[in-house]
Biopython code that builds the backbone (N, CA, C, O; Angstrom):
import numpy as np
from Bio.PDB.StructureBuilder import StructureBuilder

atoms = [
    (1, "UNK", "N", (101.464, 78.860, 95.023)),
    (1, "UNK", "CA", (101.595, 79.879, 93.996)),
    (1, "UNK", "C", (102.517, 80.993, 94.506)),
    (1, "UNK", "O", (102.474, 81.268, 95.705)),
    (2, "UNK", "N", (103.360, 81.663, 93.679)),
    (2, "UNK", "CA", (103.788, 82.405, 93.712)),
    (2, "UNK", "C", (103.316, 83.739, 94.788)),
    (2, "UNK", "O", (102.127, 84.047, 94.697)),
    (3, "UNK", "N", (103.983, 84.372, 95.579)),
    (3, "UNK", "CA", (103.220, 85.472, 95.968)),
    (3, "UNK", "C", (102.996, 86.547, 95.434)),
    (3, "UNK", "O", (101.991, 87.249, 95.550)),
    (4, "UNK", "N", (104.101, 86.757, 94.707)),
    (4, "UNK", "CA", (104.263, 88.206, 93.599)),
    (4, "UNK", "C", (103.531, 87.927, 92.935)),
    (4, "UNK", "O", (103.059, 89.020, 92.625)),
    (5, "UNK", "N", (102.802, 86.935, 92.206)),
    (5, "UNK", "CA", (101.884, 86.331, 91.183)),
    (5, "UNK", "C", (100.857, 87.110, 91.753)),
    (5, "UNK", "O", (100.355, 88.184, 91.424)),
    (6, "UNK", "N", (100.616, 86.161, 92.878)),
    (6, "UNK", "CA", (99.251, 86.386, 93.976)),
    (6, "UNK", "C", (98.709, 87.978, 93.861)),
    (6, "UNK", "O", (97.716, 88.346, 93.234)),
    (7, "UNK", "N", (99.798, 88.967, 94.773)),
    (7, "UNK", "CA", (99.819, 90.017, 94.449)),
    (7, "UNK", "C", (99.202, 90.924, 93.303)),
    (7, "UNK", "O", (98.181, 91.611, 93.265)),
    (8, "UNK", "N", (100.489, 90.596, 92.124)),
    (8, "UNK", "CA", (99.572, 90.615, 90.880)),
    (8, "UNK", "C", (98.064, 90.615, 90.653)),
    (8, "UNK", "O", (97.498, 91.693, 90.476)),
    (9, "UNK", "N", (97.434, 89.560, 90.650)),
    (9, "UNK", "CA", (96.247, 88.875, 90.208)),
    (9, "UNK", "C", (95.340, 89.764, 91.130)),
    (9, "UNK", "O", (94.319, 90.219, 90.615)),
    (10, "UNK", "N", (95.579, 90.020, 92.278)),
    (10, "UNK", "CA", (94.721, 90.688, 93.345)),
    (10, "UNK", "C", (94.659, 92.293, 92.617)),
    (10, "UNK", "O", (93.516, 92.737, 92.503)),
    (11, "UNK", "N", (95.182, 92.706, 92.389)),
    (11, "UNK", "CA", (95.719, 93.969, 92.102)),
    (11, "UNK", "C", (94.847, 94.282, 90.717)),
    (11, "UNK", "O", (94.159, 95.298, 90.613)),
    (12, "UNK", "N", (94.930, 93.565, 89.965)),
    (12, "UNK", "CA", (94.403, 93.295, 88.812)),
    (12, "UNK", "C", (92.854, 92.840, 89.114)),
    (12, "UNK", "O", (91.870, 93.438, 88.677)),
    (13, "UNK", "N", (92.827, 91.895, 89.783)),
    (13, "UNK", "CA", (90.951, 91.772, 90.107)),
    (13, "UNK", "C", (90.624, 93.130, 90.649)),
    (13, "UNK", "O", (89.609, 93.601, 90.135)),
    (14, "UNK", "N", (91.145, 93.813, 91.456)),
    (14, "UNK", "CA", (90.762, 94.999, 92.466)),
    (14, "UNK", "C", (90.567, 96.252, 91.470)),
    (14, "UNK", "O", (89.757, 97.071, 91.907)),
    (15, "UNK", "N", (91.106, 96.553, 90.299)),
    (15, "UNK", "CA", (91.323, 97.620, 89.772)),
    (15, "UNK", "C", (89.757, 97.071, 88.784)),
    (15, "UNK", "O", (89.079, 98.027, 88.408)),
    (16, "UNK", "N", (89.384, 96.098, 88.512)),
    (16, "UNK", "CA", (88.267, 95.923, 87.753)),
    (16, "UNK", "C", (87.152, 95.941, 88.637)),
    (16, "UNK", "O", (86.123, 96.587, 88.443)),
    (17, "UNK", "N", (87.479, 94.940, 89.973)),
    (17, "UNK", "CA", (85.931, 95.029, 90.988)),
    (17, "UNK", "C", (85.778, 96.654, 91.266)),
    (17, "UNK", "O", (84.621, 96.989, 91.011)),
    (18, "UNK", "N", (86.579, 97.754, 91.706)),
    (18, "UNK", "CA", (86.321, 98.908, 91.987)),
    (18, "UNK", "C", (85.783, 99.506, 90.560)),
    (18, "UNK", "O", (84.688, 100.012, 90.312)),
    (19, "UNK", "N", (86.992, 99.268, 89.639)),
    (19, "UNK", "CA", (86.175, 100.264, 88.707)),
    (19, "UNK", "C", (84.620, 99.652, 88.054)),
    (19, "UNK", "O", (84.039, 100.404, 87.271)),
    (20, "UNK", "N", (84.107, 98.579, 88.318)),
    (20, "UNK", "CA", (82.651, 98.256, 87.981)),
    (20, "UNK", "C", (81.706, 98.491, 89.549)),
    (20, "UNK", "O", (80.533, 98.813, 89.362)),
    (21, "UNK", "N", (82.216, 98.329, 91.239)),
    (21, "UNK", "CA", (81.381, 98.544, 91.754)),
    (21, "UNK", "C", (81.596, 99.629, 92.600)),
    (21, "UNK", "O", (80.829, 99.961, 93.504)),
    (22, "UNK", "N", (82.635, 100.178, 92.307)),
    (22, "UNK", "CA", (82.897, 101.930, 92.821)),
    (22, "UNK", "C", (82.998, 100.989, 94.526)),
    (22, "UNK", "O", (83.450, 99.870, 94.771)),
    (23, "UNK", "N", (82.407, 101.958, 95.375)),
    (23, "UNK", "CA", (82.695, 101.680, 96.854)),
    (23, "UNK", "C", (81.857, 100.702, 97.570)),
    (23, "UNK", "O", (81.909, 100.529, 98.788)),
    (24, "UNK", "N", (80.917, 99.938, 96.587)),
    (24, "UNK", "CA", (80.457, 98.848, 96.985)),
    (24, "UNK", "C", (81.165, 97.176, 97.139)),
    (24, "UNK", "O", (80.737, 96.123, 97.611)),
    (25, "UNK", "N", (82.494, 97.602, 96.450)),
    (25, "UNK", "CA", (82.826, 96.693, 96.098)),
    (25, "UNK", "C", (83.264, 95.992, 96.963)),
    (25, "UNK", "O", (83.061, 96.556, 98.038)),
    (26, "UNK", "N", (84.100, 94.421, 97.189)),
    (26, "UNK", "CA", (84.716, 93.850, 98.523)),
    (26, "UNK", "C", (85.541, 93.464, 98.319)),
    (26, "UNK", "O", (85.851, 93.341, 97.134)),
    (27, "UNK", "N", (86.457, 93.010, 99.398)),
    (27, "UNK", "CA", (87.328, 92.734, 99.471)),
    (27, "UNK", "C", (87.128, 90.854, 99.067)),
    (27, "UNK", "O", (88.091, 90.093, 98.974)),
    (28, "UNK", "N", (85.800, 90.472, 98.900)),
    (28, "UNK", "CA", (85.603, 88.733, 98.746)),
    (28, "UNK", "C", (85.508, 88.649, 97.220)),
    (28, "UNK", "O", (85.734, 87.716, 96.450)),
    (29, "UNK", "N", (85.127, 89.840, 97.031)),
    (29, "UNK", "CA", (84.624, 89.750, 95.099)),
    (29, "UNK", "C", (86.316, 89.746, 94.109)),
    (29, "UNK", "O", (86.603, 89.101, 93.101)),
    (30, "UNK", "N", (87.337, 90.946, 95.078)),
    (30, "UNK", "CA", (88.284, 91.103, 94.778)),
    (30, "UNK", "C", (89.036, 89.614, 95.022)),
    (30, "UNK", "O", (90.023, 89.267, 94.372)),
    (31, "UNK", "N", (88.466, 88.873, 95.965)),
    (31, "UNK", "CA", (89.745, 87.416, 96.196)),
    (31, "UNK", "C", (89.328, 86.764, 94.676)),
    (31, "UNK", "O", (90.069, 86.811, 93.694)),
    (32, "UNK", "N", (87.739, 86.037, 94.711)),
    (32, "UNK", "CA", (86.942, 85.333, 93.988)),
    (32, "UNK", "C", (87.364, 85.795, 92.431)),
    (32, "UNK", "O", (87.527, 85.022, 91.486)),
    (33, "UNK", "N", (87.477, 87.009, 92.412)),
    (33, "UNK", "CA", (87.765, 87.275, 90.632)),
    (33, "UNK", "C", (89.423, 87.257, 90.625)),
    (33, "UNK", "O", (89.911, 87.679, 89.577)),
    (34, "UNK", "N", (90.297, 86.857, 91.578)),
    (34, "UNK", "CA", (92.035, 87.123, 91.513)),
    (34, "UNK", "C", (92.165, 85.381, 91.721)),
    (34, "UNK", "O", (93.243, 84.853, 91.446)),
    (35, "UNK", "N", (90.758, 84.353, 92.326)),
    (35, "UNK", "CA", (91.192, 83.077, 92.554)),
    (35, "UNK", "C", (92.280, 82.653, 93.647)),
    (35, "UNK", "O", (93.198, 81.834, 93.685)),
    (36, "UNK", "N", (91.661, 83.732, 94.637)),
    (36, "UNK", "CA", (92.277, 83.725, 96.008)),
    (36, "UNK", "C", (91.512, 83.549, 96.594)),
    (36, "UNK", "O", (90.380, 83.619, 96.116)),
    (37, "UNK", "N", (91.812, 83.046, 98.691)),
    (37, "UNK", "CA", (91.169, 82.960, 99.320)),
    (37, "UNK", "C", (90.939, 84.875, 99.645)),
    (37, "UNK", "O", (91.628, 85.785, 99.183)),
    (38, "UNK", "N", (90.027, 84.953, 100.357)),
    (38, "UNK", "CA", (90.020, 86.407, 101.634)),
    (38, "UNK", "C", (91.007, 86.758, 102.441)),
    (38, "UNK", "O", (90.989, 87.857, 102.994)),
    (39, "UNK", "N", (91.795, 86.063, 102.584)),
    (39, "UNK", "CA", (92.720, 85.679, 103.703)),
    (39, "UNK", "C", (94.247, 86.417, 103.018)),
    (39, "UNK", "O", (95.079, 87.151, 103.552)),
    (40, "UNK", "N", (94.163, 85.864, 101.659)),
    (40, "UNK", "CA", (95.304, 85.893, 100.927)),
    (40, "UNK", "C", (95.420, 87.242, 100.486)),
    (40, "UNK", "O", (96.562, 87.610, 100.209)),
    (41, "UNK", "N", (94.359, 88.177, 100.343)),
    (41, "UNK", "CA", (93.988, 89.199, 100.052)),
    (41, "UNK", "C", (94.468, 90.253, 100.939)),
    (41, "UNK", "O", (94.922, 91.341, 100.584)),
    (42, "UNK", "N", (94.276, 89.685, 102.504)),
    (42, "UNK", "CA", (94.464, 90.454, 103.973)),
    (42, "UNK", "C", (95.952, 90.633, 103.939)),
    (42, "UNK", "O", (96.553, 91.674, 104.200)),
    (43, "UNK", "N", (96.657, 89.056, 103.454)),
    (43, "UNK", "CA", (97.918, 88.960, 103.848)),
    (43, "UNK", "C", (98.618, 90.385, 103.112)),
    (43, "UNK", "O", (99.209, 91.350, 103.598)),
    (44, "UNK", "N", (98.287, 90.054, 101.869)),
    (44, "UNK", "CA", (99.107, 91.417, 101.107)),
    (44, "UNK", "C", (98.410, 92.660, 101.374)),
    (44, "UNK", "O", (98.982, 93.670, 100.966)),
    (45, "UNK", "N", (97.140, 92.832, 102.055)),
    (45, "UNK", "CA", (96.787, 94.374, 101.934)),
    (45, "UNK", "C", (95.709, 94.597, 103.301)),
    (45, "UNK", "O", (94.482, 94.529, 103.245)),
    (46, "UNK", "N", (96.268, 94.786, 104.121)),
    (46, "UNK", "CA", (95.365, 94.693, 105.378)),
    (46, "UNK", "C", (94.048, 95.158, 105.864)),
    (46, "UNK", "O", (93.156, 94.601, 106.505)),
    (47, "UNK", "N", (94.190, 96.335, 105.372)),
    (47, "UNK", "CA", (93.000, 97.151, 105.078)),
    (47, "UNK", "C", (92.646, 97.282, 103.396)),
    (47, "UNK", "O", (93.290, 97.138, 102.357)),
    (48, "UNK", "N", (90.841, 97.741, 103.860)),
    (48, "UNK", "CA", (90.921, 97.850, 101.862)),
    (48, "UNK", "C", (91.456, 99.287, 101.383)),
    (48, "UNK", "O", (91.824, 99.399, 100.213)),
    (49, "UNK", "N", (91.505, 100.291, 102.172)),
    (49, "UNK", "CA", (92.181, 101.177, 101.918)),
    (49, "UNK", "C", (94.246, 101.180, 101.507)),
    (49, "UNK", "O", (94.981, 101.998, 100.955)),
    (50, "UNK", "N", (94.413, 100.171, 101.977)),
    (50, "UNK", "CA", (95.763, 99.201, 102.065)),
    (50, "UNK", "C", (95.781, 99.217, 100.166)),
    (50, "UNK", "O", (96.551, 99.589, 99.280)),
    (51, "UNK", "N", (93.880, 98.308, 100.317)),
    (51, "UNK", "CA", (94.507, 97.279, 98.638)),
    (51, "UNK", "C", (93.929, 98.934, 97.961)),
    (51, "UNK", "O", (94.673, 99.174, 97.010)),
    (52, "UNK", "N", (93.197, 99.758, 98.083)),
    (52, "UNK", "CA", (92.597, 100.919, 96.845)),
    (52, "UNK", "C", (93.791, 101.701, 96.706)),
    (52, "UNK", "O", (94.053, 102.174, 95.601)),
    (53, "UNK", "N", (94.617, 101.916, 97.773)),
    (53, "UNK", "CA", (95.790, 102.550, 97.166)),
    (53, "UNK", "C", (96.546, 102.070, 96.296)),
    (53, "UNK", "O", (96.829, 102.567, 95.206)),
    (54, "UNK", "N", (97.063, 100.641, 96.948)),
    (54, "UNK", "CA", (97.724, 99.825, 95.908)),
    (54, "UNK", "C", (97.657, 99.614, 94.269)),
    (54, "UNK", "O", (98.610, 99.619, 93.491)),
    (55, "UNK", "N", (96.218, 99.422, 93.960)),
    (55, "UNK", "CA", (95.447, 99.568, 93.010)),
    (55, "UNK", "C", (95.872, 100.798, 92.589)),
    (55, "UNK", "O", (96.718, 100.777, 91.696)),
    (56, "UNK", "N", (95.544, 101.767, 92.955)),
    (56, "UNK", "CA", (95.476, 103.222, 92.262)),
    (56, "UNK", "C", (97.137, 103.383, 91.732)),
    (56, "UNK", "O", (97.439, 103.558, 90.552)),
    (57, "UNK", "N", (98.197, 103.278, 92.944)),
    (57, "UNK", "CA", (99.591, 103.110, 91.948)),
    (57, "UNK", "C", (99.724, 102.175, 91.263)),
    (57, "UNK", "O", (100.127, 102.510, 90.149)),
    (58, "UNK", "N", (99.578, 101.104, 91.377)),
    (58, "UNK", "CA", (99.351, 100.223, 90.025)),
    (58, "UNK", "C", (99.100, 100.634, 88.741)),
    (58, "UNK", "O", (99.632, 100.314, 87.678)),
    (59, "UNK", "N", (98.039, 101.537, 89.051)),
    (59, "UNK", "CA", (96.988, 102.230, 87.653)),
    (59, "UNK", "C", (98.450, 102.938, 87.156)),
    (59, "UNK", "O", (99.053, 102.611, 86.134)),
    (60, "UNK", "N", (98.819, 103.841, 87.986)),
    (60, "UNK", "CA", (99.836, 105.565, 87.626)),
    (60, "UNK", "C", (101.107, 104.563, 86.882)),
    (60, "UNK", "O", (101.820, 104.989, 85.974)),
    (61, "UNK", "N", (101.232, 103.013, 87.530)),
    (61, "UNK", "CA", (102.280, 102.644, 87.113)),
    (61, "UNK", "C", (102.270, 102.319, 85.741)),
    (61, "UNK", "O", (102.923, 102.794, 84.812)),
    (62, "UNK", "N", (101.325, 101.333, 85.773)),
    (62, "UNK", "CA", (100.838, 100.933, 84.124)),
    (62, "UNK", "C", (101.054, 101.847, 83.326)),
    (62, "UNK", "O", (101.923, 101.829, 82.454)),
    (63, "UNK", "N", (100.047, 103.003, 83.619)),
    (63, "UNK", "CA", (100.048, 104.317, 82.835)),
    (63, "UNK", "C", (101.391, 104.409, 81.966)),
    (63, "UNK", "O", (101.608, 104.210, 80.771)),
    (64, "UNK", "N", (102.485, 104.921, 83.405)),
    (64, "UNK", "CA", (103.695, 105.543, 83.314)),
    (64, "UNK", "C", (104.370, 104.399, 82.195)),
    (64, "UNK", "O", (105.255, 104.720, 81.402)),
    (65, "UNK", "N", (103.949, 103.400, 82.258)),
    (65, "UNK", "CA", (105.015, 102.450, 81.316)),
    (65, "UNK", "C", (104.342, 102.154, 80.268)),
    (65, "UNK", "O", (104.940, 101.451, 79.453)),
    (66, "UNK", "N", (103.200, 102.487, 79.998)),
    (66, "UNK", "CA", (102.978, 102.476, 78.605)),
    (66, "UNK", "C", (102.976, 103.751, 78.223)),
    (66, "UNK", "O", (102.451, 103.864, 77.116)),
    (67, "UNK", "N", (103.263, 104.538, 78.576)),
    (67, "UNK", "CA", (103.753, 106.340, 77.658)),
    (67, "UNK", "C", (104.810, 106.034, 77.425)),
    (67, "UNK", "O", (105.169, 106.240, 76.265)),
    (68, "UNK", "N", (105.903, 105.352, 78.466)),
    (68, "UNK", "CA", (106.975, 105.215, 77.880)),
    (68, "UNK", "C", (107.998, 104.540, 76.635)),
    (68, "UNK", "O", (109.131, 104.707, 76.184)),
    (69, "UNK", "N", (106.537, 103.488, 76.366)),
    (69, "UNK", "CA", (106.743, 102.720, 75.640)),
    (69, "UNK", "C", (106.259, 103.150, 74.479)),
    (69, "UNK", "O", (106.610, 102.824, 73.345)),
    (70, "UNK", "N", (105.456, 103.880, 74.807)),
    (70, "UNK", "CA", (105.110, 104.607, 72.790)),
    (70, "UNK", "C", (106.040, 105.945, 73.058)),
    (70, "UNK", "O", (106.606, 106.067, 71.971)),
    (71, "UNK", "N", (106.314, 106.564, 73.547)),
    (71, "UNK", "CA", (107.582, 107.329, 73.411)),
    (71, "UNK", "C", (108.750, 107.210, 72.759)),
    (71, "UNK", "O", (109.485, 108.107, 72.345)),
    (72, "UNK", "N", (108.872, 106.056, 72.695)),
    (72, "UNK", "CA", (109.670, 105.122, 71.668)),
    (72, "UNK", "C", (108.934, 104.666, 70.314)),
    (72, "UNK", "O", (109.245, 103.650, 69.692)),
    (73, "UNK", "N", (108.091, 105.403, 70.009)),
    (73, "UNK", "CA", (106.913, 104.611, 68.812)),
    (73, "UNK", "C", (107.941, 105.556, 67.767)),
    (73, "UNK", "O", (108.892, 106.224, 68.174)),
    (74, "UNK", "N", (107.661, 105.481, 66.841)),
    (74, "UNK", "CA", (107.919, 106.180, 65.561)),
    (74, "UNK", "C", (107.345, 107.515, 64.863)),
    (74, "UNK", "O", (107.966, 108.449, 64.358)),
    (75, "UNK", "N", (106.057, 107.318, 64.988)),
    (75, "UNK", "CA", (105.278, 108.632, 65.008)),
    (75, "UNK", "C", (104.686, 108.413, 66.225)),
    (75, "UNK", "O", (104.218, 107.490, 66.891)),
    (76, "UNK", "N", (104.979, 110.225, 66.298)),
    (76, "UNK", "CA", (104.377, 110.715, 67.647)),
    (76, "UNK", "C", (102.370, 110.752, 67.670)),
    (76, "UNK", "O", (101.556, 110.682, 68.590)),
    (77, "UNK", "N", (102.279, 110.850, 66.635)),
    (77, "UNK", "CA", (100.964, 111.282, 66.586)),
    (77, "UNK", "C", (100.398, 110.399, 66.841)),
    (77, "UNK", "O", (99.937, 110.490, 67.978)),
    (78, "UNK", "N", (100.087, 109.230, 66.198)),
    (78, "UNK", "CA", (99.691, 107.933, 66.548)),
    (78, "UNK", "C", (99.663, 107.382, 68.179)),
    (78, "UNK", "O", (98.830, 106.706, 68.783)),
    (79, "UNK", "N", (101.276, 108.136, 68.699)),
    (79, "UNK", "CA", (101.410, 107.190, 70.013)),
    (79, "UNK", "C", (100.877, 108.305, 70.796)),
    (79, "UNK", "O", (100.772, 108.058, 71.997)),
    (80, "UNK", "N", (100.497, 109.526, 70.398)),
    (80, "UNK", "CA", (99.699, 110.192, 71.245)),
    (80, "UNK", "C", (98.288, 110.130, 71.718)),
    (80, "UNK", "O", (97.744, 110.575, 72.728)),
    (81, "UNK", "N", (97.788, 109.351, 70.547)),
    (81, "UNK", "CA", (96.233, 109.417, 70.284)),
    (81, "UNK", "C", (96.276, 107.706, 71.380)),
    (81, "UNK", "O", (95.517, 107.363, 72.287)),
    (82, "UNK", "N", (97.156, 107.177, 70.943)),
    (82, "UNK", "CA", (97.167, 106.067, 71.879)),
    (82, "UNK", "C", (97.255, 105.577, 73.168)),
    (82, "UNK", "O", (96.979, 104.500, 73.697)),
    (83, "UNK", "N", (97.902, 107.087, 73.706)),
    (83, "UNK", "CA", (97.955, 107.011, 75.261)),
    (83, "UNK", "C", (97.006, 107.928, 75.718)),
    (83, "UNK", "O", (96.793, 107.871, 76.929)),
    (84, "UNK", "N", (96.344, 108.804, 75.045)),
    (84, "UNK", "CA", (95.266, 109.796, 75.182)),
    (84, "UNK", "C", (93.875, 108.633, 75.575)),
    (84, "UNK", "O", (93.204, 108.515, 76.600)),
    (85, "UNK", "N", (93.839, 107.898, 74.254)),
    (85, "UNK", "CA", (92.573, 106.978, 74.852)),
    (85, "UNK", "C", (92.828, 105.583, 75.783)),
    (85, "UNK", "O", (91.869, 105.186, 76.444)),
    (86, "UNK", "N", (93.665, 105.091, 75.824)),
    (86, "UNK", "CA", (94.454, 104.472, 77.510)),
    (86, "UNK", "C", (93.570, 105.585, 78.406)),
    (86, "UNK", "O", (92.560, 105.375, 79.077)),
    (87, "UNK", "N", (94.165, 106.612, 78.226)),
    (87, "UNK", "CA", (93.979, 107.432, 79.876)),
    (87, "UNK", "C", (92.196, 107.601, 80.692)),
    (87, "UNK", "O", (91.746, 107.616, 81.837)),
    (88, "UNK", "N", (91.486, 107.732, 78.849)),
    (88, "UNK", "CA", (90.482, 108.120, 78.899)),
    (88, "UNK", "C", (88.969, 106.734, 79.504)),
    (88, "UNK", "O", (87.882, 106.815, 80.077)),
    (89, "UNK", "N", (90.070, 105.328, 78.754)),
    (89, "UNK", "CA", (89.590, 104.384, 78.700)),
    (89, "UNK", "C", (89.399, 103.594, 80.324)),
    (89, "UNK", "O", (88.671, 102.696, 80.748)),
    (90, "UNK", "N", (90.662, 104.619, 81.032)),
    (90, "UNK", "CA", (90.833, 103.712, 82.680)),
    (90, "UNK", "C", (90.414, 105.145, 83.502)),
    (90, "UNK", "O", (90.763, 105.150, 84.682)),
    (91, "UNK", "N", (89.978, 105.894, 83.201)),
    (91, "UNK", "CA", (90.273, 107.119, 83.572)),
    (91, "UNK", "C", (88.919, 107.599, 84.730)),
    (91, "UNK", "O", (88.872, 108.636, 85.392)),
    (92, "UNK", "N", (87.953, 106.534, 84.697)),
    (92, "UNK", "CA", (86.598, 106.384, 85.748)),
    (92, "UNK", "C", (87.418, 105.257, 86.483)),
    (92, "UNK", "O", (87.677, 105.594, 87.638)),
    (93, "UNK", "N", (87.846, 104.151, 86.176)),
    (93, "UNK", "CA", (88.626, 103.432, 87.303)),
    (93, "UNK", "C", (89.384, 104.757, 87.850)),
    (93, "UNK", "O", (88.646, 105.081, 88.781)),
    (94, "UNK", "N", (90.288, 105.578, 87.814)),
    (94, "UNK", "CA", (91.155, 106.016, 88.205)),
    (94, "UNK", "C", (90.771, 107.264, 89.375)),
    (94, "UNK", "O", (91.373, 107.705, 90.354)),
    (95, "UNK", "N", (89.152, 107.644, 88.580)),
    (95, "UNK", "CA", (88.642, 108.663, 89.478)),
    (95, "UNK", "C", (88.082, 107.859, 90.545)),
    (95, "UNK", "O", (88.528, 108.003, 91.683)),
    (96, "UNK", "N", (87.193, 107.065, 90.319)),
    (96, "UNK", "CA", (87.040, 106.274, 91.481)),
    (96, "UNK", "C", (87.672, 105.679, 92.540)),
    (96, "UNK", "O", (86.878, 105.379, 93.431)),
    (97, "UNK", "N", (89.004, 105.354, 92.802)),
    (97, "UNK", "CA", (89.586, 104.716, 93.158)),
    (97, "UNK", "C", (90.305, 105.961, 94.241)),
    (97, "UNK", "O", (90.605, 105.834, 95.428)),
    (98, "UNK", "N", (90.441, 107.138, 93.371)),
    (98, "UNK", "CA", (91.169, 107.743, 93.828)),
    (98, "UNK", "C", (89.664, 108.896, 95.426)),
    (98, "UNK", "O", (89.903, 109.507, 96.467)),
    (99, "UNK", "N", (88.351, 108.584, 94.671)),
    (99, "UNK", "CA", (87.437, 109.261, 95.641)),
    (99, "UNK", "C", (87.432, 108.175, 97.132)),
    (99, "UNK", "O", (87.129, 108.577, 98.256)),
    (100, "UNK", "N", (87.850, 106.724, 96.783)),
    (100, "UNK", "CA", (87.417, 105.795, 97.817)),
    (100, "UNK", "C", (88.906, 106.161, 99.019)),
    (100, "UNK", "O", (88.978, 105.837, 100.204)),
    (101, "UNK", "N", (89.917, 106.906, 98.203)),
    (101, "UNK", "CA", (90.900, 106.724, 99.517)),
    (101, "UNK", "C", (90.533, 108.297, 100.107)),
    (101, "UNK", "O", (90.802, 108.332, 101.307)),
    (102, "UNK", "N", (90.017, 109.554, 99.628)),
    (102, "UNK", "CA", (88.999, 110.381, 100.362)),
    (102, "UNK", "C", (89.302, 111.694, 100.145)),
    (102, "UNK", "O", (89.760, 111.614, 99.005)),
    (103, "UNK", "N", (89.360, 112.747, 100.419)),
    (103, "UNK", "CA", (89.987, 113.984, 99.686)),
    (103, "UNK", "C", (91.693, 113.550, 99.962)),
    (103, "UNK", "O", (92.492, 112.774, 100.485)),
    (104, "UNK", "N", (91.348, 115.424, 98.679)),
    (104, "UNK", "CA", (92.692, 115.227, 98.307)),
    (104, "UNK", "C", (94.110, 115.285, 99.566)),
    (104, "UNK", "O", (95.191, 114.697, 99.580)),
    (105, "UNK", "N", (93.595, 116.090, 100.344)),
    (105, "UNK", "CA", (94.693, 116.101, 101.469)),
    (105, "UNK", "C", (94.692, 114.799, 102.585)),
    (105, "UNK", "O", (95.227, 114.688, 103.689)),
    (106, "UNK", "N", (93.947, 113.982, 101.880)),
    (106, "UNK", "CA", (94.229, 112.695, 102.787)),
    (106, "UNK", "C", (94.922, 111.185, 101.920)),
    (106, "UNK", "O", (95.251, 110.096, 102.392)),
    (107, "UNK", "N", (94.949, 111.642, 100.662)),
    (107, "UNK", "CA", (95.545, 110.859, 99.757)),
    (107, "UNK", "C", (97.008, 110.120, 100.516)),
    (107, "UNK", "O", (97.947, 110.780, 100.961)),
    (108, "UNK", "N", (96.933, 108.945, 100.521)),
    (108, "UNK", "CA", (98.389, 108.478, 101.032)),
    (108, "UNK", "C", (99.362, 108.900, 100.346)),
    (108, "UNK", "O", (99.215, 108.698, 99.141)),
    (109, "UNK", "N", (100.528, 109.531, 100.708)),
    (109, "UNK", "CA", (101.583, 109.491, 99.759)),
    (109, "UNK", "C", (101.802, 108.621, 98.398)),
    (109, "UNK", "O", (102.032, 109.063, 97.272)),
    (110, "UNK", "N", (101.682, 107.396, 98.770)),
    (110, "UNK", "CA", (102.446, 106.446, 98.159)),
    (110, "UNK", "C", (101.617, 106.986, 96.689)),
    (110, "UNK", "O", (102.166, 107.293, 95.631)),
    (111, "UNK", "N", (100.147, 106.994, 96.990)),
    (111, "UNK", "CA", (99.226, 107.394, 95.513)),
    (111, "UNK", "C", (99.300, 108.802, 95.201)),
    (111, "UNK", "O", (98.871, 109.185, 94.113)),
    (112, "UNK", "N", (99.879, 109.756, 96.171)),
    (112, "UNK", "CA", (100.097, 110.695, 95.399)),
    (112, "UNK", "C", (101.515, 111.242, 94.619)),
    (112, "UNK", "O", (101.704, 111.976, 93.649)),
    (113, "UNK", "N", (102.268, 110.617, 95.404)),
    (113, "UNK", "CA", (103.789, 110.595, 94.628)),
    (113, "UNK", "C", (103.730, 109.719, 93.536)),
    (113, "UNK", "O", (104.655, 110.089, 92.812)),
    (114, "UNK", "N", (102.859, 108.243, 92.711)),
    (114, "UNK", "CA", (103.108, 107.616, 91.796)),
    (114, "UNK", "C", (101.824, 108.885, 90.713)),
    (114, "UNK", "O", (102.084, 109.153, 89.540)),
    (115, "UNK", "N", (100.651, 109.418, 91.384)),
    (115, "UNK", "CA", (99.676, 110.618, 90.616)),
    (115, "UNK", "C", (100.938, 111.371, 89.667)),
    (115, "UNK", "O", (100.674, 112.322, 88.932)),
]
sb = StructureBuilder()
sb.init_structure("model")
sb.init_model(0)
sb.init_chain("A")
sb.init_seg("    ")
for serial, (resi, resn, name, xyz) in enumerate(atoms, 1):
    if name == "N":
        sb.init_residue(resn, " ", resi, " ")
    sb.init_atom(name, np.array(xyz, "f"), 0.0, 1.0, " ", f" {name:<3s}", serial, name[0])
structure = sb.get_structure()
């Protein structure tokens, strides 16, 4: 399989295992729901602090490209109310994710420059 796929899929299991088990979650639940080994998981993210960041710009990225994409909507109002409840809808994934990498002055760059 693809690795960028791989990637993907991990990224995507990880942003759901955290946002349902907050800091309980693992790094085996994250392979098992992406249909990876553990291993495959390590390769792309070494630490889980590695994959919660990852995850968390992921989130800012998504975000960022679907505002941009109703920015282009026709009425504003509509595409406001639409990215308002997006934000609101991921927005406990987003706090969570963002408490597991630890205060704010320890935030990795990478998640606070995509914040």
């Amino acid at each position: 399989m693809d690795a960028r796929l791989n990637r993907e899929r991990i990224l995507a299991a990880a942003e759901e295992v955290f946002g349902e088990l907050g800091a309980q979650a693992s790094t085996e639940e994250v392979a098992r729901r992406a249909g990876v080994g553990v291993a495959t998981v390590f390769r792309h993210f070494p630490t889980k602090t590695d994959l919660v960041e990852a995850t968390l710009v992921r989130h800012f990225d998504d975000l960022v490209a679907h505002a941009r994409t109703l920015a282009a909507a026709p009425a504003p109002g509509p595409a406001l109310g639409d990215l308002v409840t997006a934000m609101v809808e991921r927005g406990a994934t987003k706090v969570t994710l963002a408490n597991l990498l630890g205060a704010t002055d320890q935030v990795p760059s990478g998640a606070a420059d995509a914040a």
